[in-house]
N, CA, C and O atoms as CSV, one atom per row, in Angstrom:
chain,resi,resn,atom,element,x,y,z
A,1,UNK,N,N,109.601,19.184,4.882
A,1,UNK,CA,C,110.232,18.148,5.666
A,1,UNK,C,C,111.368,18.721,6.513
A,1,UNK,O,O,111.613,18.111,7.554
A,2,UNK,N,N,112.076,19.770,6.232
A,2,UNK,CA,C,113.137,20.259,6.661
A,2,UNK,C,C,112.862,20.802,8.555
A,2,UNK,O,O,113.528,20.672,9.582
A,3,UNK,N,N,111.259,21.552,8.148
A,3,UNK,CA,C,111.148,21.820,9.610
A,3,UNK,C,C,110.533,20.958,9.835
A,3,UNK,O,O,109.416,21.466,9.933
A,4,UNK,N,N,110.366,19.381,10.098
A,4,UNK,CA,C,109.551,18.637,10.693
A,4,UNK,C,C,111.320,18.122,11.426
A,4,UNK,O,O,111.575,18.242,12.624
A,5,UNK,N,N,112.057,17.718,10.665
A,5,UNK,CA,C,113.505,16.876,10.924
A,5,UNK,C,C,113.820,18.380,12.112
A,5,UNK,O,O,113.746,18.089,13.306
A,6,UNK,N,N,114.085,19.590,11.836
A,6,UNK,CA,C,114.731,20.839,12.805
A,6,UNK,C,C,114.365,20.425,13.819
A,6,UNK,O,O,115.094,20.019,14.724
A,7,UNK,N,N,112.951,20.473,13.817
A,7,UNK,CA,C,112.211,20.281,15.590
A,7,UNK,C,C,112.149,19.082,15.605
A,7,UNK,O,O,111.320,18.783,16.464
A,8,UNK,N,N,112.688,17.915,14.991
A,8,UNK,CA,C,112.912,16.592,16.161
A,8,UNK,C,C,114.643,16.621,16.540
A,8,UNK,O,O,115.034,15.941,17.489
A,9,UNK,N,N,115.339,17.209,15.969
A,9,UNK,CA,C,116.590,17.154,16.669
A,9,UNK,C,C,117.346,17.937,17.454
A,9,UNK,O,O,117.222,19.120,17.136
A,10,UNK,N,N,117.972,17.782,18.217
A,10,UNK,CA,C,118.820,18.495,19.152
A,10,UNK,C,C,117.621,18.458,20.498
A,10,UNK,O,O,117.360,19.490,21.116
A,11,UNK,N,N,117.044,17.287,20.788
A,11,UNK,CA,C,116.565,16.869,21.594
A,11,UNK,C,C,116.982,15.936,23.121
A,11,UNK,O,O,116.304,15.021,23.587
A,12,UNK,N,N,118.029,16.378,23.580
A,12,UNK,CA,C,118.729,14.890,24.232
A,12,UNK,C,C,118.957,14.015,23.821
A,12,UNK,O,O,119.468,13.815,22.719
A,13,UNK,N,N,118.449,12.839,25.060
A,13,UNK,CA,C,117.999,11.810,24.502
A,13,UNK,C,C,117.479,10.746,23.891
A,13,UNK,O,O,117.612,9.523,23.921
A,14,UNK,N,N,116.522,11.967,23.036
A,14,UNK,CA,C,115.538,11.083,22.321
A,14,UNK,C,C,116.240,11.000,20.939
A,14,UNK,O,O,117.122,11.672,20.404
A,15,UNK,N,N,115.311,9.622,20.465
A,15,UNK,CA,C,115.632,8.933,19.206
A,15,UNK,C,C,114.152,9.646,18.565
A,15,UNK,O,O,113.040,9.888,19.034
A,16,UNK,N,N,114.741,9.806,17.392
A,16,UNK,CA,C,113.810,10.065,16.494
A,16,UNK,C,C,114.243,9.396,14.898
A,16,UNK,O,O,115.389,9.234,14.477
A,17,UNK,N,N,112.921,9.072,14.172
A,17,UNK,CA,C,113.310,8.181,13.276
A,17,UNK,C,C,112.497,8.446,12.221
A,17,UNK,O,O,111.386,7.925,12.324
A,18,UNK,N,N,112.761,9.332,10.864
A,18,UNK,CA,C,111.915,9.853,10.534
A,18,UNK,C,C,112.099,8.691,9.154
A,18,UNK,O,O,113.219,8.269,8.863
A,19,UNK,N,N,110.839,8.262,8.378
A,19,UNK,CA,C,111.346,7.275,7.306
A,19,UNK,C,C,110.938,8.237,5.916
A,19,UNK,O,O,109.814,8.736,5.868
A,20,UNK,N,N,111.575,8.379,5.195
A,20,UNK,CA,C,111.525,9.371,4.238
A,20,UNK,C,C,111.567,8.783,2.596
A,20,UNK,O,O,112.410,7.975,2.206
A,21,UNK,N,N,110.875,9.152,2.050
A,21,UNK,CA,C,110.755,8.606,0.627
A,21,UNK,C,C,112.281,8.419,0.036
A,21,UNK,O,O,113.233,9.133,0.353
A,22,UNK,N,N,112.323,7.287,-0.912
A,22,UNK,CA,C,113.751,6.438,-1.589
A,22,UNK,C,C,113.729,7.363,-2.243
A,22,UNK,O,O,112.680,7.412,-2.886
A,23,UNK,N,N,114.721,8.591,-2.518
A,23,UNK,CA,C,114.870,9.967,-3.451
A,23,UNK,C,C,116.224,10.142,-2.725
A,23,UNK,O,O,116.637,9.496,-1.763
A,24,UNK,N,N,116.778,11.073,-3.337
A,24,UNK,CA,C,117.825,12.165,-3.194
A,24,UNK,C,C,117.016,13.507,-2.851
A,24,UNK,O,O,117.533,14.512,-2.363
A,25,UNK,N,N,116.465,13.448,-2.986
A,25,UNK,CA,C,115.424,14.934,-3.211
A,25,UNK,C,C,116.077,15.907,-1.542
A,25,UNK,O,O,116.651,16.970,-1.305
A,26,UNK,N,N,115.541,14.743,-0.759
A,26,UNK,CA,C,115.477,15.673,0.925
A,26,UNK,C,C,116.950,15.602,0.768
A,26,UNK,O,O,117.429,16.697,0.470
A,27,UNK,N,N,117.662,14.807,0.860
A,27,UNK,CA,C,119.334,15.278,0.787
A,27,UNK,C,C,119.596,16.780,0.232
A,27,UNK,O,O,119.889,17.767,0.907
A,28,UNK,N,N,119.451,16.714,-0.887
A,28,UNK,CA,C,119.696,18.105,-1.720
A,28,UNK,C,C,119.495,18.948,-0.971
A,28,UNK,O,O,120.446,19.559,-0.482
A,29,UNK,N,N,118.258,19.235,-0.658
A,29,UNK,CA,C,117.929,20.485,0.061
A,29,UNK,C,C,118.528,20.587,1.233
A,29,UNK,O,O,118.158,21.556,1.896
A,30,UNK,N,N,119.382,19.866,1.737
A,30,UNK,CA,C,120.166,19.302,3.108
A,30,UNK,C,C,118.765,19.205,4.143
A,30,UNK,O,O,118.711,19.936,5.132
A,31,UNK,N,N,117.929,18.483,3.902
A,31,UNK,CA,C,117.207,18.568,4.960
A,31,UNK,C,C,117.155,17.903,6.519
A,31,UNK,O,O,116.567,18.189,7.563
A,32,UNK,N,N,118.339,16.594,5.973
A,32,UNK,CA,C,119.413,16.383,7.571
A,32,UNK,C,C,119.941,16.950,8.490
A,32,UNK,O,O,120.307,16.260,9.441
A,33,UNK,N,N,120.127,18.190,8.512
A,33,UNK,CA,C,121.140,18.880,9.517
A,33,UNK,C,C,120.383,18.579,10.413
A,33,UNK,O,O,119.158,18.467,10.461
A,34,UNK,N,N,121.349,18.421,11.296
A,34,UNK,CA,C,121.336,17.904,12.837
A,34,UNK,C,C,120.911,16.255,12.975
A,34,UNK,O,O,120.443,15.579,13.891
A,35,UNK,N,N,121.300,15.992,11.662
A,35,UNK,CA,C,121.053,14.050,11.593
A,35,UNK,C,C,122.195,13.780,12.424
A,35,UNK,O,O,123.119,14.589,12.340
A,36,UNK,N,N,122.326,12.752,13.252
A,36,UNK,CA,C,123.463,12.051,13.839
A,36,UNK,C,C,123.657,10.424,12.859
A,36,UNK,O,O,124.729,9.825,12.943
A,37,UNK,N,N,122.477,9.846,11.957
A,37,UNK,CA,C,122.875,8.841,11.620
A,37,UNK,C,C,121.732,8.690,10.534
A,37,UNK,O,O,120.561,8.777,10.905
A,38,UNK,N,N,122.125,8.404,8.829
A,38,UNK,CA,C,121.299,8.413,7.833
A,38,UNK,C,C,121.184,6.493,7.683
A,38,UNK,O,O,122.177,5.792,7.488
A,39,UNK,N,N,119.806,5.967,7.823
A,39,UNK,CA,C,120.128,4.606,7.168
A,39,UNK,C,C,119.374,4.500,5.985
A,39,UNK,O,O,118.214,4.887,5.841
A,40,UNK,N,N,120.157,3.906,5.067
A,40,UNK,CA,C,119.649,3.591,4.194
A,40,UNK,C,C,119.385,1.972,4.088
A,40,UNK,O,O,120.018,0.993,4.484
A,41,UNK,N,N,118.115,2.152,3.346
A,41,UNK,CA,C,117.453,0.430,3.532
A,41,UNK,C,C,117.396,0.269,2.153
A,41,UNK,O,O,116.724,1.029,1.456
A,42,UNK,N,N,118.138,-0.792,1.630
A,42,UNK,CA,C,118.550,-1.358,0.130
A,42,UNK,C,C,117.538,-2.614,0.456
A,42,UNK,O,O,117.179,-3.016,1.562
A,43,UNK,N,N,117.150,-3.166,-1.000
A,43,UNK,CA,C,116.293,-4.173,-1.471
A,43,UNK,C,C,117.118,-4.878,-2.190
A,43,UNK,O,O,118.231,-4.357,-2.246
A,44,UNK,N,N,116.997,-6.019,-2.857
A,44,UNK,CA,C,117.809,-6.622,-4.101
A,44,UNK,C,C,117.344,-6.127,-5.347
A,44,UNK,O,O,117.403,-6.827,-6.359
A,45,UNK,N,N,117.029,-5.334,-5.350
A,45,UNK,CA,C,116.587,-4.847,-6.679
A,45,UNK,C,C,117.029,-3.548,-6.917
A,45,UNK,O,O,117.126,-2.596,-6.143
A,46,UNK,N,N,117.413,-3.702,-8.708
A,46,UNK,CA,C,118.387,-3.079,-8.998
A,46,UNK,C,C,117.776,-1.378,-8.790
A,46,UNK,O,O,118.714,-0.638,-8.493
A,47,UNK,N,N,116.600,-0.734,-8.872
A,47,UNK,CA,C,116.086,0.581,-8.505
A,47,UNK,C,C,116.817,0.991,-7.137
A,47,UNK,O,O,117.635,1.903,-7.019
A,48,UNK,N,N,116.476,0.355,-6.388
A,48,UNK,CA,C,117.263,0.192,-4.830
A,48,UNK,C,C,118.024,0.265,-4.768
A,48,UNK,O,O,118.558,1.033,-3.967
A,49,UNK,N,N,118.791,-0.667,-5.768
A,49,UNK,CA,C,120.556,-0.370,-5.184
A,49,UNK,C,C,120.804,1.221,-5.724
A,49,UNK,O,O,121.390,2.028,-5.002
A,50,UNK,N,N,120.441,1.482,-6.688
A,50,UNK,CA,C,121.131,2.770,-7.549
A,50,UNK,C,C,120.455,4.149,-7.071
A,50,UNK,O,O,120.805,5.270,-7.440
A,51,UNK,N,N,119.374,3.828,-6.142
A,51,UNK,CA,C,119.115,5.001,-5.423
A,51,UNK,C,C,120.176,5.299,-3.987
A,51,UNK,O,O,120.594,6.310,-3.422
A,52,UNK,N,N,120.321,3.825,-3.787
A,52,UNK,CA,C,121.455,3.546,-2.322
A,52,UNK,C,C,122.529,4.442,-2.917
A,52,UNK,O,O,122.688,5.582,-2.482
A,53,UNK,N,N,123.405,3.859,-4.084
A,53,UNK,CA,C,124.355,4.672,-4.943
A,53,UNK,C,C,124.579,5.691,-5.087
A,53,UNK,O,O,125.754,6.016,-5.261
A,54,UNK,N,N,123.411,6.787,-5.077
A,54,UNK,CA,C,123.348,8.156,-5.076
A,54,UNK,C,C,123.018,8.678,-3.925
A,54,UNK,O,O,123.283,9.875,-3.819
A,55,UNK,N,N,122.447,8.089,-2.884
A,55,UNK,CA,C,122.736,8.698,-1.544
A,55,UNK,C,C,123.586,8.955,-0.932
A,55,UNK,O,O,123.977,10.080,-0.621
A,56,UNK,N,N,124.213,7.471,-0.533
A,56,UNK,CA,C,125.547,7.734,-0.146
A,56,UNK,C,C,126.566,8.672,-0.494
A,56,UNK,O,O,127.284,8.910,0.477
A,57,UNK,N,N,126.850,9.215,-1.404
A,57,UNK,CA,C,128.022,10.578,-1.599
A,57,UNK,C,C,126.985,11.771,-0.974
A,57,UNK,O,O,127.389,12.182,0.113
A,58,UNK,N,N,125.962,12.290,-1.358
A,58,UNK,CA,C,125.395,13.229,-0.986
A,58,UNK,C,C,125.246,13.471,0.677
A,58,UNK,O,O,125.238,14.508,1.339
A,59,UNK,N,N,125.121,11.921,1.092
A,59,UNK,CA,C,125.466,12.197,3.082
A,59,UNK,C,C,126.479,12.349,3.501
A,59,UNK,O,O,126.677,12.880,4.594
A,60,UNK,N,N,127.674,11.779,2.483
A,60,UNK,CA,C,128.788,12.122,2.851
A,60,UNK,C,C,129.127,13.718,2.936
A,60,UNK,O,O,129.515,14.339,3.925
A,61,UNK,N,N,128.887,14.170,1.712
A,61,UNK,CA,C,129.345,15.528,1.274
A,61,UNK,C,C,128.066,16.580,2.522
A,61,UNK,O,O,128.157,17.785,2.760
A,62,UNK,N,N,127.169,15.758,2.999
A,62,UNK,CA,C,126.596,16.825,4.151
A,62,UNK,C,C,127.088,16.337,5.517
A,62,UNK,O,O,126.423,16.668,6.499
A,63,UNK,N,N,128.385,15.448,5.713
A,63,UNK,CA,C,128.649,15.082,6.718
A,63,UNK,C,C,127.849,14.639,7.596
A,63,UNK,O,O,128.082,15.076,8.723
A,64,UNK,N,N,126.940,13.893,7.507
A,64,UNK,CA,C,126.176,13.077,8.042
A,64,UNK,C,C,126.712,12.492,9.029
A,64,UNK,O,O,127.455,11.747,8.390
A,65,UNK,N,N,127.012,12.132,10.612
A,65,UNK,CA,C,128.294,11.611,10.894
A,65,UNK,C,C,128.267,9.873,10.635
A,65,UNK,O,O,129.250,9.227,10.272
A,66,UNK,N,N,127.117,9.395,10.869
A,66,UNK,CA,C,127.001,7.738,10.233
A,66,UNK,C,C,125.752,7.567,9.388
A,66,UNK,O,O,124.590,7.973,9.370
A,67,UNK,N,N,126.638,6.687,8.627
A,67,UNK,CA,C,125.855,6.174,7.548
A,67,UNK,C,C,125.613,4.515,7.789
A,67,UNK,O,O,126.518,3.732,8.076
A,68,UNK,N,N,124.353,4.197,7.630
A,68,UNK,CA,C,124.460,2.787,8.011
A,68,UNK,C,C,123.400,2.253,7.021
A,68,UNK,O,O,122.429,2.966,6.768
A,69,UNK,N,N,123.550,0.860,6.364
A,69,UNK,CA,C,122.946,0.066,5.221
A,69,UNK,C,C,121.996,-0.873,5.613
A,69,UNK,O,O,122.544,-1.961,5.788
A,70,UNK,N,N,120.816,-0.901,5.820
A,70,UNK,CA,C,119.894,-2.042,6.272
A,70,UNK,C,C,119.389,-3.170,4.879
A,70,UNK,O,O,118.678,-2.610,4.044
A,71,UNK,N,N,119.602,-4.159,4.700
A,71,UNK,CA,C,118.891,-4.816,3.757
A,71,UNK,C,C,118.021,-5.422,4.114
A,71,UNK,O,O,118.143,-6.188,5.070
A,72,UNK,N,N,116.635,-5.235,3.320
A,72,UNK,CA,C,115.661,-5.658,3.653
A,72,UNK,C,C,114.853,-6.038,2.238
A,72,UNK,O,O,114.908,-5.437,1.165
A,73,UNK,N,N,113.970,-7.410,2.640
A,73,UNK,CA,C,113.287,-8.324,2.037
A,73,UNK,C,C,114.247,-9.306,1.469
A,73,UNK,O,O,114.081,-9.614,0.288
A,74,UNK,N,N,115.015,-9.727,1.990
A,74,UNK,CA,C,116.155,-10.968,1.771
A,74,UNK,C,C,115.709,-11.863,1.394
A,74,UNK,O,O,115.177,-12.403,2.364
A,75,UNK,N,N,115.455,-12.828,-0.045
A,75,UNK,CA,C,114.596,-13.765,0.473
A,75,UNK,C,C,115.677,-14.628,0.416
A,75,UNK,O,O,115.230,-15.693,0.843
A,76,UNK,N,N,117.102,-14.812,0.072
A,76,UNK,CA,C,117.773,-15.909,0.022
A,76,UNK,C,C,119.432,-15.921,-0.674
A,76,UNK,O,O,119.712,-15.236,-1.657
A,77,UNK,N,N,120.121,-16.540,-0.191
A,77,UNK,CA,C,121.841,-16.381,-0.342
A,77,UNK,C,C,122.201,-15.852,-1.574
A,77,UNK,O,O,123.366,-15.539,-1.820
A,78,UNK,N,N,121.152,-15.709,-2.488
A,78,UNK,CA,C,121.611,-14.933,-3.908
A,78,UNK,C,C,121.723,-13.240,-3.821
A,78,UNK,O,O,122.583,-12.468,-4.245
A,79,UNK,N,N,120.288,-12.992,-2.976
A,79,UNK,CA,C,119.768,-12.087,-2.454
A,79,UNK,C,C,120.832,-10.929,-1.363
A,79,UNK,O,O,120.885,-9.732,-1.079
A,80,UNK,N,N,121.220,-11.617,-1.190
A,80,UNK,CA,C,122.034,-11.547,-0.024
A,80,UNK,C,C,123.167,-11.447,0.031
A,80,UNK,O,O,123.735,-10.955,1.005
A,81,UNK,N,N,124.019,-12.079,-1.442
A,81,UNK,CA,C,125.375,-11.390,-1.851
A,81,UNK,C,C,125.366,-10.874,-2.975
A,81,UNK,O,O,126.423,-10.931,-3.602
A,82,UNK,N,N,123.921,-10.050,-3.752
A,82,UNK,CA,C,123.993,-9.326,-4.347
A,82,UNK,C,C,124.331,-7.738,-4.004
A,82,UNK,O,O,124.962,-6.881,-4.622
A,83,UNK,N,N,123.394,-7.735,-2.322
A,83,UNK,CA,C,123.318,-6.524,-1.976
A,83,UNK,C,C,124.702,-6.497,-1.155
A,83,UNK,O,O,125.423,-5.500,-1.128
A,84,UNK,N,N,124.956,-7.541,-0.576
A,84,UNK,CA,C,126.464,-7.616,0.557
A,84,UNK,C,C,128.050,-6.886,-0.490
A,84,UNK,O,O,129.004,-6.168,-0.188
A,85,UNK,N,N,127.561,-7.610,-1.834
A,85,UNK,CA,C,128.638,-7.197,-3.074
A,85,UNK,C,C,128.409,-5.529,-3.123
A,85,UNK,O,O,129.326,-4.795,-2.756
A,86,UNK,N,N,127.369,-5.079,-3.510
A,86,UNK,CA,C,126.971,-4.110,-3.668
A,86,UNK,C,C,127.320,-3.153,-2.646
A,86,UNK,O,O,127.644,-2.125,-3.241
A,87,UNK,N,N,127.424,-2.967,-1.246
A,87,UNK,CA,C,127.566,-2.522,-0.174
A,87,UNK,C,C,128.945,-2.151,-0.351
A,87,UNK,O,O,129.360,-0.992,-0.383
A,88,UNK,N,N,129.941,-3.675,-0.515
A,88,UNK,CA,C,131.305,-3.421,-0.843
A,88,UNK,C,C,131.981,-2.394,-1.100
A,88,UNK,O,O,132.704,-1.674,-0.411
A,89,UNK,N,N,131.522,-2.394,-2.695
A,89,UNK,CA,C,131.694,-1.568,-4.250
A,89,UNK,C,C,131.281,-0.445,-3.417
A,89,UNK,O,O,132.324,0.194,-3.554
A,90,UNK,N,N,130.514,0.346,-2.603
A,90,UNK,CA,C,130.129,1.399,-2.160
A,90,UNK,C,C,130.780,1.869,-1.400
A,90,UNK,O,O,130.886,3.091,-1.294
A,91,UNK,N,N,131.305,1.152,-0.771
A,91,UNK,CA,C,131.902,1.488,0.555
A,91,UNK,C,C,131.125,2.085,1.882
A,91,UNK,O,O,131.425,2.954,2.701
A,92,UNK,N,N,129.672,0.974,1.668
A,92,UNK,CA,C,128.375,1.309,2.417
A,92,UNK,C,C,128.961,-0.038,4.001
A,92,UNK,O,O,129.608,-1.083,3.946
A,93,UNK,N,N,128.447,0.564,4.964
A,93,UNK,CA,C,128.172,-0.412,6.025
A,93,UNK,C,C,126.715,-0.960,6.175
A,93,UNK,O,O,125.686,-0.352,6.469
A,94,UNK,N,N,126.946,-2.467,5.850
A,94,UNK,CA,C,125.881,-3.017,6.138
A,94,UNK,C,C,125.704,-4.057,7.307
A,94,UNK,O,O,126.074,-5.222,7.453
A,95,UNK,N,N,124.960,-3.135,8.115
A,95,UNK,CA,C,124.639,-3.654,9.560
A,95,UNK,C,C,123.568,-4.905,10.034
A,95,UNK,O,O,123.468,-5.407,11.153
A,96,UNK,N,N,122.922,-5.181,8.984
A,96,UNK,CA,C,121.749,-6.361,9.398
A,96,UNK,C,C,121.369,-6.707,8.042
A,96,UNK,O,O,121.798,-5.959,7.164
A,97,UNK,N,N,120.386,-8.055,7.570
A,97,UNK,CA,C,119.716,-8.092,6.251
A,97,UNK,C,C,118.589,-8.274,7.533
A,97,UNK,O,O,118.827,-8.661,8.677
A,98,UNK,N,N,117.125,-7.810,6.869
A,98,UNK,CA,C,115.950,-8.291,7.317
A,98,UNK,C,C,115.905,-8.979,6.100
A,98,UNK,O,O,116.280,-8.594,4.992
A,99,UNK,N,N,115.180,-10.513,6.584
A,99,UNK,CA,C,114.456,-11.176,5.531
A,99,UNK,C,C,113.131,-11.495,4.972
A,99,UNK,O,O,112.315,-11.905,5.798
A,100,UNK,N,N,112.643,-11.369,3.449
A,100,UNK,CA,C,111.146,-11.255,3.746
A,100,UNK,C,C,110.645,-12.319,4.208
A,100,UNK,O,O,111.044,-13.473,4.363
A,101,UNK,N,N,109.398,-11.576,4.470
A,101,UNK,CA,C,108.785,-12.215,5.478
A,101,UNK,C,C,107.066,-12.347,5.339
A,101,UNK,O,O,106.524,-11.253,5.491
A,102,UNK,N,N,106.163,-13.427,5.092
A,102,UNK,CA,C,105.195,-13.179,4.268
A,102,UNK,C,C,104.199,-12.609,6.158
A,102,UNK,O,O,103.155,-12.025,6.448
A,103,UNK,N,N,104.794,-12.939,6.554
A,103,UNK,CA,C,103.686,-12.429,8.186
A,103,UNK,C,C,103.872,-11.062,7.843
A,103,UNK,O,O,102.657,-10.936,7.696
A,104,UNK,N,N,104.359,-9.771,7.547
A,104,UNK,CA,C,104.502,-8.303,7.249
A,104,UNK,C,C,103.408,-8.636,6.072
A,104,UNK,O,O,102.295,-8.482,6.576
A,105,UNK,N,N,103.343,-8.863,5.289
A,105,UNK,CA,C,102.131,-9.117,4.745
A,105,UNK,C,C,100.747,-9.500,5.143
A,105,UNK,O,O,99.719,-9.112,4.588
A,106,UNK,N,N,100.836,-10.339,6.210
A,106,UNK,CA,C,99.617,-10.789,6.272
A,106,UNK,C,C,98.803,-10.097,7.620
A,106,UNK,O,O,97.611,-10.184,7.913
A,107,UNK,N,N,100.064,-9.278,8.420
A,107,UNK,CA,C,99.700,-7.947,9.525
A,107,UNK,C,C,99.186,-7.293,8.212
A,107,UNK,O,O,97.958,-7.213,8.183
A,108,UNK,N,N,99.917,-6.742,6.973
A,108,UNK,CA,C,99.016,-5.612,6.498
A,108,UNK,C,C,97.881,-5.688,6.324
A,108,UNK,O,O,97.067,-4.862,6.737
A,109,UNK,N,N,97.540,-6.989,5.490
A,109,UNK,CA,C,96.044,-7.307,5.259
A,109,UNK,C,C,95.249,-7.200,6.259
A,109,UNK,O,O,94.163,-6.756,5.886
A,110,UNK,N,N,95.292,-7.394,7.301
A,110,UNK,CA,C,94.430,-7.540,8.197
A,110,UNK,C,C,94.261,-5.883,9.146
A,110,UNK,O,O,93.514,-5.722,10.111
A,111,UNK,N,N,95.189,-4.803,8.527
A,111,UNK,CA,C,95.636,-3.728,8.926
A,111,UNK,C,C,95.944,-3.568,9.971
A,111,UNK,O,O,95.324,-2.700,10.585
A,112,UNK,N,N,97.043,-4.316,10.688
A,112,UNK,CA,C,97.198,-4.236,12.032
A,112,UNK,C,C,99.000,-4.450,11.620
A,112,UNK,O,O,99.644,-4.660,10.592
A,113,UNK,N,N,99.336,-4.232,13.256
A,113,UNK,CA,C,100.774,-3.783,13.321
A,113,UNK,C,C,101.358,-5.561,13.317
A,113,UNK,O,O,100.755,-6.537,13.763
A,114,UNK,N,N,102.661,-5.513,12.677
A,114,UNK,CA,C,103.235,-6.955,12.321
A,114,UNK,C,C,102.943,-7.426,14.127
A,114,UNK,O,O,102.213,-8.327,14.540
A,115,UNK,N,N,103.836,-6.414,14.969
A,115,UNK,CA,C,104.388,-7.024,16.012
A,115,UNK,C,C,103.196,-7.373,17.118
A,115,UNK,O,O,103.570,-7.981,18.120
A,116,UNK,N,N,101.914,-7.062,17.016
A,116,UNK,CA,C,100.592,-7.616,17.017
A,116,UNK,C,C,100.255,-8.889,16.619
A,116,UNK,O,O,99.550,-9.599,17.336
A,117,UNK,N,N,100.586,-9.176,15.790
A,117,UNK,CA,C,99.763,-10.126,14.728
A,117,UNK,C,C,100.932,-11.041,15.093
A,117,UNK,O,O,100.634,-12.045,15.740
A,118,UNK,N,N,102.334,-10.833,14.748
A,118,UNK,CA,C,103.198,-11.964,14.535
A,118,UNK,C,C,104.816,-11.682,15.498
A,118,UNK,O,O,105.983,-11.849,15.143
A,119,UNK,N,N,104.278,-11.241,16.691
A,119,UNK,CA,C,105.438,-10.548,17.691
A,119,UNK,C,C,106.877,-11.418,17.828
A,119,UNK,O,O,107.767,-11.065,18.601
A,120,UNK,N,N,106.955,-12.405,17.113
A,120,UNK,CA,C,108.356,-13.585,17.056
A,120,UNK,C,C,108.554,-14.309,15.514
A,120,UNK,O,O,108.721,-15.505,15.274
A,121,UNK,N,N,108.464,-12.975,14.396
A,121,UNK,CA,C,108.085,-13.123,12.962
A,121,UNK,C,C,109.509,-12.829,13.040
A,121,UNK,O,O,109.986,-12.437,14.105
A,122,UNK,N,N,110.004,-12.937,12.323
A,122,UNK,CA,C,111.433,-13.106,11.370
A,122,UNK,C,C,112.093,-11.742,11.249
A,122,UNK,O,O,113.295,-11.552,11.431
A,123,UNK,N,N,111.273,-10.880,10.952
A,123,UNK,CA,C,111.438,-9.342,11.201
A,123,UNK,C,C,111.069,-8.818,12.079
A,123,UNK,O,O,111.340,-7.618,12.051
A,124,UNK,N,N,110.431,-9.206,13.096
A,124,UNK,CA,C,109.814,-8.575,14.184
A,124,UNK,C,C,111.550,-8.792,15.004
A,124,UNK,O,O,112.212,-7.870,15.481
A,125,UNK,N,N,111.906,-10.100,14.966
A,125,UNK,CA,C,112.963,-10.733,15.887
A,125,UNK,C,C,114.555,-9.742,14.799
A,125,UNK,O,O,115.669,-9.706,15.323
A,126,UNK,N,N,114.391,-9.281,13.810
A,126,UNK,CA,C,115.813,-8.543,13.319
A,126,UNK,C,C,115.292,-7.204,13.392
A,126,UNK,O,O,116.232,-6.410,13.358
A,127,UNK,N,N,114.402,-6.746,13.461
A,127,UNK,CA,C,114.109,-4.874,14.125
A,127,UNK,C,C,114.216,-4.863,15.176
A,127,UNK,O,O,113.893,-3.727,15.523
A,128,UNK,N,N,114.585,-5.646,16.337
A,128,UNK,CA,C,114.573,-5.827,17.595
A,128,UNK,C,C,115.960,-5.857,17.556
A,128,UNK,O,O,116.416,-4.747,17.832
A,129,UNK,N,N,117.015,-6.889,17.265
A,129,UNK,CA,C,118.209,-6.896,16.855
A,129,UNK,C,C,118.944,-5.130,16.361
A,129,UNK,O,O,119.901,-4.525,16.843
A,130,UNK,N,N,117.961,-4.740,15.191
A,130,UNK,CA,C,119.076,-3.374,14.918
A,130,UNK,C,C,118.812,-2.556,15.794
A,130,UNK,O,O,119.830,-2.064,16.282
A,131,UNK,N,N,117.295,-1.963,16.472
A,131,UNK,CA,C,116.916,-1.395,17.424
A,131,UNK,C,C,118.222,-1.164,18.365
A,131,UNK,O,O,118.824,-0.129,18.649
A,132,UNK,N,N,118.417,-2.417,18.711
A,132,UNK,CA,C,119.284,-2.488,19.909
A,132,UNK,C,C,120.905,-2.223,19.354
A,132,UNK,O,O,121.705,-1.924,20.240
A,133,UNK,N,N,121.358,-2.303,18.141
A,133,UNK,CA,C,122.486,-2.086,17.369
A,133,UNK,C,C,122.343,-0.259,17.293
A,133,UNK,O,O,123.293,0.390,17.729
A,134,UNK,N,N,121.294,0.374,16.806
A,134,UNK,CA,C,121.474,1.861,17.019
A,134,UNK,C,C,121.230,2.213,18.193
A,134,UNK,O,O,121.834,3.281,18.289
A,135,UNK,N,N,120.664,1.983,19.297
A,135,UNK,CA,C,120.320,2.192,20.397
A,135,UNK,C,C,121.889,2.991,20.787
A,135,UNK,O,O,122.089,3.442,21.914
């Protein structure tokens, strides 16, 4: 993974967005260098948060220069200040919740892309939102 991340960065202007398995693993090996921005995407569930938990110091300590918190599959205000609490206690920035959304489901089934199937879905309309927040 290390040389797949080398040769997408230090590219101009391009965005590159690589989505990488919920581990510490690629951290360790610093396989970020030349990251300009690590997000981590928390769930309400407690595996999630405590992998979030152990990322965060490890991007710090590789100077990552931003760190940013996406929550995703929200289904509701419990949901939602479990992970917002959680973020706190971390001293994580959390920039958006996506909420679930049973249309991401029902694009998969049918194996086609959400924004195909359901282009003004609930998540289609907040990846559009952060898009434009990292942009």
């Amino acid at each position: 993974m290390r040389g797949v991340s080398s040769a997408l960065t230090g590219n101009g202007n391009q965005i590159s967005l690589l989505d990488m398995e919920a581990s510490i693993e690629h951290l360790g090996r610093a396989t970020p260098q030349g990251v300009d921005a690590l997000l981590v995407v928390v769930e309400p569930y407690y595996r999630a948060l405590e992998t979030a938990s152990r990322i965060a110091p490890l991007a710090r300590q590789l100077e990552i220069p931003r760190l940013v918190t996406i929550a995703n599959k929200v289904r509701d205000a419990e949901d939602s200040r479990v992970i917002r609490e959680f973020c706190k206690a971390h001293d994580l920035d959390l920039v958006i919740e996506i909420p679930f959304d049973e249309a991401v489901r029902d694009a998969d089934r049918q194996g086609r892309s959400l924004i195909d199937v359901a282009p003004n879905a609930p998540t289609v309309t907040a990846v559009r939102t952060l898009a434009g927040m990292l942009a």
